[in-house]
Residue frames relative to the residue before (quaternion, step in Angstrom):
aa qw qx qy qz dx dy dz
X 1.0000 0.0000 0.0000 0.0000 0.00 0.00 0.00
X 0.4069 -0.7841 0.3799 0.2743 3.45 -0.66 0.93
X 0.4620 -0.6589 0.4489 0.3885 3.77 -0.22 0.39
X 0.1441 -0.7572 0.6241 0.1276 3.46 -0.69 1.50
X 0.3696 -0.7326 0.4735 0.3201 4.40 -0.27 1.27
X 0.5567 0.5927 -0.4045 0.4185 3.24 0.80 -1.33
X 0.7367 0.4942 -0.2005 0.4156 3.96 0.11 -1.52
X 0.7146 0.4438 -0.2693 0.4689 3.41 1.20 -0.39
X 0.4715 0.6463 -0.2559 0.5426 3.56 1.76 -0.59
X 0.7607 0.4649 -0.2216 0.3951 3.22 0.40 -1.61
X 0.6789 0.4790 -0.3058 0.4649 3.93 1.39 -0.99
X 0.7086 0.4220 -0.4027 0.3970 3.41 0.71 -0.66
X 0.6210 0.5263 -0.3959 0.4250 3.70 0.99 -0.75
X 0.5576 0.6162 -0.3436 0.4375 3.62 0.92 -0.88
X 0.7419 0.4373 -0.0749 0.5027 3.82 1.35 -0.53
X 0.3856 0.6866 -0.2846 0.5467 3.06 1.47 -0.42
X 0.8653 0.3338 -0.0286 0.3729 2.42 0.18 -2.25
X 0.4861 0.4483 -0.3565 0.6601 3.94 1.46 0.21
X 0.5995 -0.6056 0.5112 0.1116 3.68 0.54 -0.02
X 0.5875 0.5680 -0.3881 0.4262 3.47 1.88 0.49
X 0.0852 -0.6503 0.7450 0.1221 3.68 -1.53 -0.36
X 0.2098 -0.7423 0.6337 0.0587 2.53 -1.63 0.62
X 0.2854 -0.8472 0.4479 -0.0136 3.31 -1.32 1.10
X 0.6806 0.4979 -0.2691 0.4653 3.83 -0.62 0.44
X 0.3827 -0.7246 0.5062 0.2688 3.66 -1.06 0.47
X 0.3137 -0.7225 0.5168 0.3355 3.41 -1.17 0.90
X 0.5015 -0.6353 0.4573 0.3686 3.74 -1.00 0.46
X 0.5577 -0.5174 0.6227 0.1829 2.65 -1.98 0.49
X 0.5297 0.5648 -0.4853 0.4061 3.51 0.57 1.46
X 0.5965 -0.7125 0.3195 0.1856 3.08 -1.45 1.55
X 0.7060 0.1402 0.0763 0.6899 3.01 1.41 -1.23
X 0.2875 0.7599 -0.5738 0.1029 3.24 -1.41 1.52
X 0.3623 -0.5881 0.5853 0.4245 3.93 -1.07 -0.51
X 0.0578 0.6868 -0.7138 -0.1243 3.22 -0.99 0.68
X 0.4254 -0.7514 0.5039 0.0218 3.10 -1.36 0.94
X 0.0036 0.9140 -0.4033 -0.0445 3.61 0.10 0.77
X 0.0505 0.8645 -0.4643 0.1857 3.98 -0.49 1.27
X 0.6230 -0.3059 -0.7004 -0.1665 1.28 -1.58 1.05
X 0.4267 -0.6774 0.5505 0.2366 3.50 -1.22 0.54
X 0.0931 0.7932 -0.5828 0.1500 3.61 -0.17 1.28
X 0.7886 0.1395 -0.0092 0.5988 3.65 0.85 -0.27
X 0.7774 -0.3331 0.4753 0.2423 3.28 -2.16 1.47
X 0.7137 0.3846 -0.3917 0.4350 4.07 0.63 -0.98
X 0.5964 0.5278 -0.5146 0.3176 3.87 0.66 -0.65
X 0.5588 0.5399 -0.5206 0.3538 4.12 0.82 -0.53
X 0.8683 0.2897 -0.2079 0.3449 3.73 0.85 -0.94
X 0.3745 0.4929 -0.5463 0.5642 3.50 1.32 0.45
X 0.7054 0.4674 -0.3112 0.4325 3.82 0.16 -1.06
X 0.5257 0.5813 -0.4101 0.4664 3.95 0.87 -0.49
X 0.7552 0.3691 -0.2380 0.4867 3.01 0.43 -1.88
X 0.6650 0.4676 -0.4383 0.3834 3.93 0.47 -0.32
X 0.6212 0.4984 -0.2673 0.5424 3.60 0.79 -0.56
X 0.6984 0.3842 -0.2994 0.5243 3.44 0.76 -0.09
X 0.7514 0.3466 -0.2708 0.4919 3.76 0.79 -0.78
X 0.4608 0.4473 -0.5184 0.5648 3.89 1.47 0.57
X 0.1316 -0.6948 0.6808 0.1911 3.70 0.71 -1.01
X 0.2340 0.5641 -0.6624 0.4339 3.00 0.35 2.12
X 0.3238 -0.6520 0.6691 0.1491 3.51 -1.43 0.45
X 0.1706 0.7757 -0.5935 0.1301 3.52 -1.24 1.00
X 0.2853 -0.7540 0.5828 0.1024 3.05 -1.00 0.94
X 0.1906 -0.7557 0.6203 -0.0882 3.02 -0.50 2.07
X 0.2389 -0.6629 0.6902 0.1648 3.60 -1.60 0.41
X 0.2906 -0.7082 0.6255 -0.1509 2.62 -1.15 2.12
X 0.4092 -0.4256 0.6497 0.4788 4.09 -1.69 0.85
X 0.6344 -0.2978 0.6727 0.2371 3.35 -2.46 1.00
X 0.6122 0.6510 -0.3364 0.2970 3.56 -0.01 -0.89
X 0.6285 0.4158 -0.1219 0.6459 3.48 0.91 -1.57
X 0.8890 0.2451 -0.3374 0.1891 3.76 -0.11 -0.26
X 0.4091 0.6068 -0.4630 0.5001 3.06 2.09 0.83
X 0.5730 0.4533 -0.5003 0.4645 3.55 0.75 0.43
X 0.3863 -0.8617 0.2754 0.1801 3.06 -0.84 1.96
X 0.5845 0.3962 -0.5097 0.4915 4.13 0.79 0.44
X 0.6020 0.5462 -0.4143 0.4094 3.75 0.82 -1.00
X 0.8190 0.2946 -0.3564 0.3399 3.17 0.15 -1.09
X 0.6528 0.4899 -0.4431 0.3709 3.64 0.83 -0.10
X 0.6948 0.3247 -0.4590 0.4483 3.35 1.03 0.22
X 0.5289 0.4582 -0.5502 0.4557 3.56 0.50 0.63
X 0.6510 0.4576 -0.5026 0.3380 3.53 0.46 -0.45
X 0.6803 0.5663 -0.3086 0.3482 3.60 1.47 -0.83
X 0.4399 0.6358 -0.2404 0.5869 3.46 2.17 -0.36
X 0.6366 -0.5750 0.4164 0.3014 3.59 0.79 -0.13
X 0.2657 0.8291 -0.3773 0.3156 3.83 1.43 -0.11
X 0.0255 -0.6798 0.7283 0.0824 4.10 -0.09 0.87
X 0.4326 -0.6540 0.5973 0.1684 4.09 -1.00 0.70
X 0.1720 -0.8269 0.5224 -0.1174 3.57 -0.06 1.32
X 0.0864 0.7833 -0.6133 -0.0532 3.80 -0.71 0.45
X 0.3492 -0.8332 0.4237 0.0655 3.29 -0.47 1.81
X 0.5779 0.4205 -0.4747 0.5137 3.35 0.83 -0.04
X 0.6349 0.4876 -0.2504 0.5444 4.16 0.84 0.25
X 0.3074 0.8181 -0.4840 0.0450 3.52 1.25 0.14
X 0.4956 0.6970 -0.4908 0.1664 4.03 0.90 -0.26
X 0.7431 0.4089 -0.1755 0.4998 3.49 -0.90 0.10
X 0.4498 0.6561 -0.5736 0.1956 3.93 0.98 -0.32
X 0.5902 0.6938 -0.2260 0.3453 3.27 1.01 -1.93
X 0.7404 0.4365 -0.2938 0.4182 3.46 0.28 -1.38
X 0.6183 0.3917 -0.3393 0.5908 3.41 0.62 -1.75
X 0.6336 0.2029 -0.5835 0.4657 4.05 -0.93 -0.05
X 0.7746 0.4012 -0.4431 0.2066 3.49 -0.72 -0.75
X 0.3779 0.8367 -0.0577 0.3922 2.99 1.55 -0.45
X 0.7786 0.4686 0.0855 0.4085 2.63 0.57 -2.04
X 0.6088 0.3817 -0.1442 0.6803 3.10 1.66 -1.78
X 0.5386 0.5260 -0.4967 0.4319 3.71 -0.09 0.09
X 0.6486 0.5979 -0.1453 0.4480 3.55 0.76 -1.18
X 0.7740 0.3378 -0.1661 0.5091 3.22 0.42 -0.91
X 0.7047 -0.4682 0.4452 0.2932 3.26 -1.95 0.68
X 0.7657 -0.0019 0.2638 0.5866 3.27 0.76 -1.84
X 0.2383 0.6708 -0.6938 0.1090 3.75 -0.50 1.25
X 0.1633 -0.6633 0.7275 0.0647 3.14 -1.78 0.23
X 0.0195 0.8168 -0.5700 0.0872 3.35 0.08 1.34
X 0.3079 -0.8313 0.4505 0.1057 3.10 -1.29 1.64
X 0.1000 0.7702 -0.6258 -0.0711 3.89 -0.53 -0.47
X 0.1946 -0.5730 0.7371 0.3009 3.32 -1.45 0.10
X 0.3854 -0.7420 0.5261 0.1555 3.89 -1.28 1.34
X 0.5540 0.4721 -0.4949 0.4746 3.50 1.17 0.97
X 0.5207 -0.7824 0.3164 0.1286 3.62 0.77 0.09
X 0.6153 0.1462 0.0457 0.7733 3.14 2.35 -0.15
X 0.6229 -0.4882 0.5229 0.3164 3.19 -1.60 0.16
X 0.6423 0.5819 -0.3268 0.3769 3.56 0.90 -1.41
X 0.7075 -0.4620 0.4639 0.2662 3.21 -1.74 0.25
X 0.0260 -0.8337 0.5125 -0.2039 3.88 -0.13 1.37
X 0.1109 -0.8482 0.4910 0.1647 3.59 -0.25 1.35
X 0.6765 0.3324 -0.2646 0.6014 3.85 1.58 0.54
X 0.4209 -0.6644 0.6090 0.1025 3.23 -0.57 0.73
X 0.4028 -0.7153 0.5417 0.1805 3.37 -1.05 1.19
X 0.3606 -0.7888 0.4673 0.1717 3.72 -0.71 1.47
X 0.2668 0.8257 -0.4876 0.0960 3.32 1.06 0.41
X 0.3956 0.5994 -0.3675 0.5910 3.67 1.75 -1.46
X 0.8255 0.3491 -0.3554 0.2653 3.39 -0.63 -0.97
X 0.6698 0.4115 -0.3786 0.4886 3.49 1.00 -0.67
X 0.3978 0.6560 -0.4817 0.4236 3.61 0.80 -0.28
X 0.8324 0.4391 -0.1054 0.3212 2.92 -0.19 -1.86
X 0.6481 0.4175 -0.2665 0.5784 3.77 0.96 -0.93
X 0.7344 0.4909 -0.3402 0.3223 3.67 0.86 -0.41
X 0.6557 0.5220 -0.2038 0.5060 3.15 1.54 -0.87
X 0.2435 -0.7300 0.5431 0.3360 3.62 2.08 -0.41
X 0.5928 0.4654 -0.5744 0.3195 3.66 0.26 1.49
X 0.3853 -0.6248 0.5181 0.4390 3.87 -0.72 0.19
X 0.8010 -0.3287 0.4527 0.2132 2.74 -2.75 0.49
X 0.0100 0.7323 -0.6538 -0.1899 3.74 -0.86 0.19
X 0.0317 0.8808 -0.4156 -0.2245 3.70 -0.25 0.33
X 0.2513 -0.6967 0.6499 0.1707 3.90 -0.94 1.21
X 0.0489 -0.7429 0.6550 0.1292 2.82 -1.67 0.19
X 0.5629 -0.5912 0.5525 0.1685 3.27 -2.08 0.22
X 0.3671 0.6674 -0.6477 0.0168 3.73 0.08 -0.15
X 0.4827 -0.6526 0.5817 0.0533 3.31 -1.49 1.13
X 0.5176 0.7133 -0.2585 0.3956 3.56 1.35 -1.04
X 0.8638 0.1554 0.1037 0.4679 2.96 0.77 -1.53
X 0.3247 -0.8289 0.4052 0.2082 3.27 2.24 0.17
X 0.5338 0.6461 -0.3611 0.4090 3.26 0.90 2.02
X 0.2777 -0.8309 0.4735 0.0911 3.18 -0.27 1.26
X 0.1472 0.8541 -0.4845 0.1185 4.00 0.00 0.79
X 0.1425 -0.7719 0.6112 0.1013 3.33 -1.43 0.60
X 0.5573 -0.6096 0.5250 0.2054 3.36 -1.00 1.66
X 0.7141 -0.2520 0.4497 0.4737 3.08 -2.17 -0.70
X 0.4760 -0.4874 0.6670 0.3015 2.92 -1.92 -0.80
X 0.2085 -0.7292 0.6362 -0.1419 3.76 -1.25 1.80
X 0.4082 -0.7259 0.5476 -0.0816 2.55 -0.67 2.25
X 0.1074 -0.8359 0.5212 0.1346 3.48 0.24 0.86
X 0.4084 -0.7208 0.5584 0.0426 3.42 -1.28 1.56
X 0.7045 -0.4310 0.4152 0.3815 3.42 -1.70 0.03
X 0.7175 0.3442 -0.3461 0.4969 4.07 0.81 -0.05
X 0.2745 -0.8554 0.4053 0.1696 3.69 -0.05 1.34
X 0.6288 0.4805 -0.2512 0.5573 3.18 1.45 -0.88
X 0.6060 0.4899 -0.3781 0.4998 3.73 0.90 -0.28
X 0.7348 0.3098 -0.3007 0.5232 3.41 0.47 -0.48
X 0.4360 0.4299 -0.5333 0.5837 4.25 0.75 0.11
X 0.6961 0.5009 -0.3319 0.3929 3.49 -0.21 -0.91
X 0.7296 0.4539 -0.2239 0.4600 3.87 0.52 -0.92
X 0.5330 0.6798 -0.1010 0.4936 3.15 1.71 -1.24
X 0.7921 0.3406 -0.0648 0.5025 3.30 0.70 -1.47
X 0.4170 0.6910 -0.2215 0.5473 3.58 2.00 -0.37
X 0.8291 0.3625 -0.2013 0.3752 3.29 1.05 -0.78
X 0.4934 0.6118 -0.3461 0.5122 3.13 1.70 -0.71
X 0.5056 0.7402 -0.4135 0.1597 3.84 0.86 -1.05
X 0.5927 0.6188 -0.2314 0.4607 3.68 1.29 -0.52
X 0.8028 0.4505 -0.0822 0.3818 3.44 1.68 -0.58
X 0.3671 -0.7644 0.5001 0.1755 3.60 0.02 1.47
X 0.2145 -0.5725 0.7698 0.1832 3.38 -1.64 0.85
X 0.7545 -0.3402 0.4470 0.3394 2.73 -2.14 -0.08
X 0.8542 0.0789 -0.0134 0.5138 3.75 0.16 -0.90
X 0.7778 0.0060 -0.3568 0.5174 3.67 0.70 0.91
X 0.7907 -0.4820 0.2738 0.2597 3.63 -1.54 0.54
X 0.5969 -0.4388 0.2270 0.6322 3.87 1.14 -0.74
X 0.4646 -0.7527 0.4318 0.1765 2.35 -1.75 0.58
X 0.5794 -0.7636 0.2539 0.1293 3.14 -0.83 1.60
X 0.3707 -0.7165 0.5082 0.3016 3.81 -0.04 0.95
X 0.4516 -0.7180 0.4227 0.3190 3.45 -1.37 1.01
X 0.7530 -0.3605 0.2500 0.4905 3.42 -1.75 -0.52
């Protein structure tokens, strides 16, 4: 993907100007899940824009269908990388991404692993089945609001104990404040 400067200008100033930074190295991998948390609030789509733009990374994020029948939004999310998703139809999401990312030279497929904005004491293992299907690891970003950072972790080789490895996963994020709840709690 060619590097668009302007698009990279426009994300970091857009942060700046909110008073963020970002932190951590993105990897040097073709094909992954990044995972993004916590996701408690409407602001994580545009702090996260403006971060995904001011790396001038490409990702294919699943978006409600809803949002991309609105006719400027949805054409800039489709140009942001937005796959149109209809949640009351969730079968088949899992396969087709894993799928998808198999297929391709170079994807970076986002999700947030609560499934909503709301408060969620389990995270939806979809990421994880993604990721173990497509035989790529976890990348995990984050949100902390506390400290008004956007960051990206290692990379999680997902293993043969899904709930052990959400749990370890979700263990790590624990240090990191959304917008509208304190952290997110690691499961049982």
């Amino acid at each position: 993907m060619p590097r668009n400067r302007f698009a990279e200008w426009l994300g970091r100033a857009i942060l700046r100007t909110g008073g963020w930074r970002m932190v951590g190295a993105l990897p040097d991998i073709p094909r992954l899940v990044l995972i993004a948390a916590p996701h408690s609030s409407n602001w994580d789509g545009l702090w996260g824009f403006a971060a995904k733009l001011g790396m001038g990374v490409k990702l294919s994020i699943l978006g409600k269908d809803s949002l991309l029948r609105i006719p400027v939004l949805g054409s800039l999310l489709r140009w942001q990388g937005v796959i149109p998703v209809d949640r009351s139809a969730p079968h088949g999401v899992v396969d087709q991404a894993a799928e998808a990312i198999r297929n391709a030279e170079r994807m970076w497929y986002a999700i947030a692993p609560e499934g909503t904005r709301k408060w969620v004491d389990r995270w939806k293992p979809g990421f994880w089945h993604i990721a173990s299907r497509a035989g790529v690891p976890v990348v995990p970003a984050y949100f902390d609001y506390a400290n008004k950072v956007i960051g990206i972790g290692p990379p999680f080789a997902p293993g043969t104990d899904m709930h052990a490895d959400i749990a370890s996963i979700q263990r790590w994020y624990k240090p990191y404040r959304g917008r509208n709840h304190d952290v997110v709690q690691p499961a049982d």
